[in-house]
C-alpha positions in Angstrom: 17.1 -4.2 -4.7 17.5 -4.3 -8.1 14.8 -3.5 -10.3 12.4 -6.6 -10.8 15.1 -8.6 -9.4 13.0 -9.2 -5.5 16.3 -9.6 -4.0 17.5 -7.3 -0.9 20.7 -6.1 -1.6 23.4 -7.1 1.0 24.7 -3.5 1.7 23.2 -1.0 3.9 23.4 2.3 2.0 20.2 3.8 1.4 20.8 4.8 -1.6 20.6 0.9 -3.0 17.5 0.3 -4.2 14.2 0.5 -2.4 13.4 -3.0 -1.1 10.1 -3.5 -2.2 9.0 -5.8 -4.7 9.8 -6.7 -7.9 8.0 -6.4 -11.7 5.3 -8.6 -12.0 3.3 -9.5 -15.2 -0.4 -11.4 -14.5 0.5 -13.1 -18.2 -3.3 -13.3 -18.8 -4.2 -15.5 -15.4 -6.3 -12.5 -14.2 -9.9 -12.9 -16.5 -9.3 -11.4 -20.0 -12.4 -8.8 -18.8 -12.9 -7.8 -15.1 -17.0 -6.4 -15.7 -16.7 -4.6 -12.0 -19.9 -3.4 -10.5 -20.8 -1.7 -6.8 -21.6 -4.3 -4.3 -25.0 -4.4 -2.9 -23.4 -4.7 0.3 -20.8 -1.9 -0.4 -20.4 0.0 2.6 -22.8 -1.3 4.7 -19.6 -3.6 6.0 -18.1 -1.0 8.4 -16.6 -2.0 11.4 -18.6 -1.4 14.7 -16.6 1.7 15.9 -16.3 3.1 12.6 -18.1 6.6 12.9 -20.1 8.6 10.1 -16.8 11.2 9.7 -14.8 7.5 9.1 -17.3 6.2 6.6 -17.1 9.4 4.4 -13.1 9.5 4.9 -13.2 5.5 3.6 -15.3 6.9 0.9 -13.1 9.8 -0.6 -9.7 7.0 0.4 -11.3 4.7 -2.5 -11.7 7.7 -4.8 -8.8 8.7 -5.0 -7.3 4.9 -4.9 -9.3 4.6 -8.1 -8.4 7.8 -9.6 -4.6 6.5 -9.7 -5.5 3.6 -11.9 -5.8 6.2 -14.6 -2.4 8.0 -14.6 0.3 5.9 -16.5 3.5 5.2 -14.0 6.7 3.4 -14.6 7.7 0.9 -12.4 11.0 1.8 -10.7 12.0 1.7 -6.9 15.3 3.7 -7.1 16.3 6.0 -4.2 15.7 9.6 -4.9 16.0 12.3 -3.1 12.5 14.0 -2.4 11.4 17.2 -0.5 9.8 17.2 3.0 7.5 17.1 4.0 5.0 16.6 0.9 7.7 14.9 -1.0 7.1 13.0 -4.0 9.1 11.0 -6.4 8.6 11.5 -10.3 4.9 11.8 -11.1 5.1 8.8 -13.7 7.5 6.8 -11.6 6.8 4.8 -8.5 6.2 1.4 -6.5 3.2 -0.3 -4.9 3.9 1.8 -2.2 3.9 5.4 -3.7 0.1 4.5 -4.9 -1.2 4.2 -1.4 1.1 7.5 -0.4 -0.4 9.2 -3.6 -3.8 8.4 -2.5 -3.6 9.1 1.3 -2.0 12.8 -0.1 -5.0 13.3 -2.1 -7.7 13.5 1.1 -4.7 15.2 2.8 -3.0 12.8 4.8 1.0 12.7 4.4 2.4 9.9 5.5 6.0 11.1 4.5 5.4 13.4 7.1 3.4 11.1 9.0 5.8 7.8 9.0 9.5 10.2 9.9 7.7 12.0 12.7 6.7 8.8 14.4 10.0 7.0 13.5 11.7 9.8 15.0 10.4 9.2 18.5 10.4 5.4 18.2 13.0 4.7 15.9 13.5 1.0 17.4 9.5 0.1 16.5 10.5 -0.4 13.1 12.3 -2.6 11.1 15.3 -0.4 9.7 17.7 -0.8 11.5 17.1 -5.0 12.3 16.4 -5.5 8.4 18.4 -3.1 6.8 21.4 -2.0 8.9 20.2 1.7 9.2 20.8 4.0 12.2 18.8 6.5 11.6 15.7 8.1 9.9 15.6 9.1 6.1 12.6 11.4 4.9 13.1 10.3 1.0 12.5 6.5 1.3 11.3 5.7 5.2 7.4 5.9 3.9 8.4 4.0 0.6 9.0 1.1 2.3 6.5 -1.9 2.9 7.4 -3.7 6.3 7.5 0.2 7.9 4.0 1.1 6.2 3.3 -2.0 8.3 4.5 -0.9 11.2 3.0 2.4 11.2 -0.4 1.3 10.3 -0.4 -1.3 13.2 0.9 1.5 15.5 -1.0 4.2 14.4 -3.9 2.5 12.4 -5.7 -0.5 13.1 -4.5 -4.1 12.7 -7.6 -6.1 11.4 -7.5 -10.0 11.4 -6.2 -12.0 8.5 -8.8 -13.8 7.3 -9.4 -16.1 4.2 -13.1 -14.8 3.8 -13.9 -12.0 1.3 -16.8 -11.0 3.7 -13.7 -9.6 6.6 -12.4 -6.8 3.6 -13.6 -3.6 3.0 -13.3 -1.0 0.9 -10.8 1.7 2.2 -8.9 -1.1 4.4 -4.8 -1.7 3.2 -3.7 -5.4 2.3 0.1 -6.4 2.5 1.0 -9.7 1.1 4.3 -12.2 1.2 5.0 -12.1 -2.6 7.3 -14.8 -2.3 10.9 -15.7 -0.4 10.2 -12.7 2.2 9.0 -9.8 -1.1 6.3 -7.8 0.0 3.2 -6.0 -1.4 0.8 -3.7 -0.5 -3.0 -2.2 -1.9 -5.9 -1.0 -1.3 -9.2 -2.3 -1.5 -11.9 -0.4 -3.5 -15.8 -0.6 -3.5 -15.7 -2.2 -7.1 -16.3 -6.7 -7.6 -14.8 -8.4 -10.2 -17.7 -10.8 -11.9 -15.6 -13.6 -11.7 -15.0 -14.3 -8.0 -16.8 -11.4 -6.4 -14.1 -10.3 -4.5 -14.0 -6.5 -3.7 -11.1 -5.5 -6.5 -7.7 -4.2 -5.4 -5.6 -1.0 -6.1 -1.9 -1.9 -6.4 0.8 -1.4 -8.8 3.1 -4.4 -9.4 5.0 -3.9 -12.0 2.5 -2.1 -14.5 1.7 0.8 -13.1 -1.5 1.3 -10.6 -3.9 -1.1 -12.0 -7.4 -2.2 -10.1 -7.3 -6.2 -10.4 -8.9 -9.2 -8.6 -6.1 -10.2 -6.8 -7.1 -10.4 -2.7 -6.1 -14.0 -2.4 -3.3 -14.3 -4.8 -0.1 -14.7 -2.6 -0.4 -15.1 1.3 -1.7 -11.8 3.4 0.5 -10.3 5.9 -1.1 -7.4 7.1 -4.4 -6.4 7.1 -4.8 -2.6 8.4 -7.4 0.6 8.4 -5.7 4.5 8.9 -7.9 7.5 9.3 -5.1 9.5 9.6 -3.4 11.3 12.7 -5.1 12.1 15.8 -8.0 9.6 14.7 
């Protein structure tokens, strides 16, 4: 894809562009000042299975979610070779999805690591090869991808219902939208409301770098997930 371009390239090397999302700009439709506060409710909305161990892992999650929003990161989704596992691209580079990467690495869950090793044994689960013509596995972008983040968190995670009530999203829980003609997104949702609607705020980085915005019901949800990490 090229950069801020939101088209998928027709060819199938991996080395085109990731196929993510393009450069967004809010042009002042978000509220000029988003006063964010902890809700009163906070984490008292945990889901009924969700143990004491899964609370305090949310907890730490949103931390380090929010932590991002203060490092300054250039918007770029080219291909680049990257260790593995623990593999990163460029520290001030990245796409929506190197911020939820980044912030599962910092309570030390790698889902580079995670994401190849369970492509490996069920290659056919995920969308590479149907959307982009690939045969096999590739450590450097596999995880950087959207619609197999989706995959994994359904398969590994748990898929939560799509909802258009505020109440059904907590803090800690991953949000994928339909940015338009088929582009997709994904955040995080923090423990912090804006004042104008309420709404728990999200991490994301669209175009601007991570940024913590009100922006839950902006384009259509697609996926709707919670990941405690391997073996949980």
């Amino acid at each position: 894809m090229r950069r801020g371009s939101g088209k998928c390239s027709s060819s199938t090397r991996t080395a085109d562009r990731i196929q993510l999302m393009p450069s967004f700009s809010f042009g002042g439709r978000l509220p000029a000042v988003l006063l964010v506060f902890s809700g009163a409710m906070g984490w008292s909305q945990t889901g009924p299975a969700e143990t004491r161990a899964q609370q305090d892992f949310l907890k730490r999650l949103v931390s380090a979610a929010v932590e991002r929003t203060h490092h300054a990161v250039r918007y770029d989704g080219a291909y680049v070779r990257i260790p593995y596992p623990g593999g990163d691209v460029p520290a001030d580079t990245g796409v929506c999805t190197d911020e939820i990467i980044r912030a599962y690495r910092a309570v030390g869950i790698d889902l580079q690591k995670e994401v190849h090793e369970d492509m490996e044994r069920n290659f056919s689960a995920y969308p590479n090869q149907r959307r982009w013509g690939l045969a096999h596995t590739d450590a450097n972008i596999d995880h950087r991808r959207v619609p197999n983040l989706m995959t994994f968190f359904s398969r590994k995670g748990n898929s939560l219902a799509i909802t258009s009530e505020s109440r059904d999203y907590s803090p800690g829980e991953l949000v994928t939208w339909n940015l338009g003609g088929g582009v997709p997104h994904i955040g995080i949702v923090v423990d912090q409301r804006s004042s104008a609607s309420g709404y728990y705020l999200i991490v994301h980085n669209i175009g601007q770098g991570p940024k913590m915005e009100d922006i839950l019901f902006q384009w259509k949800i697609t996926g709707h997930y919670r990941y405690f990490g391997p073996g949980s």
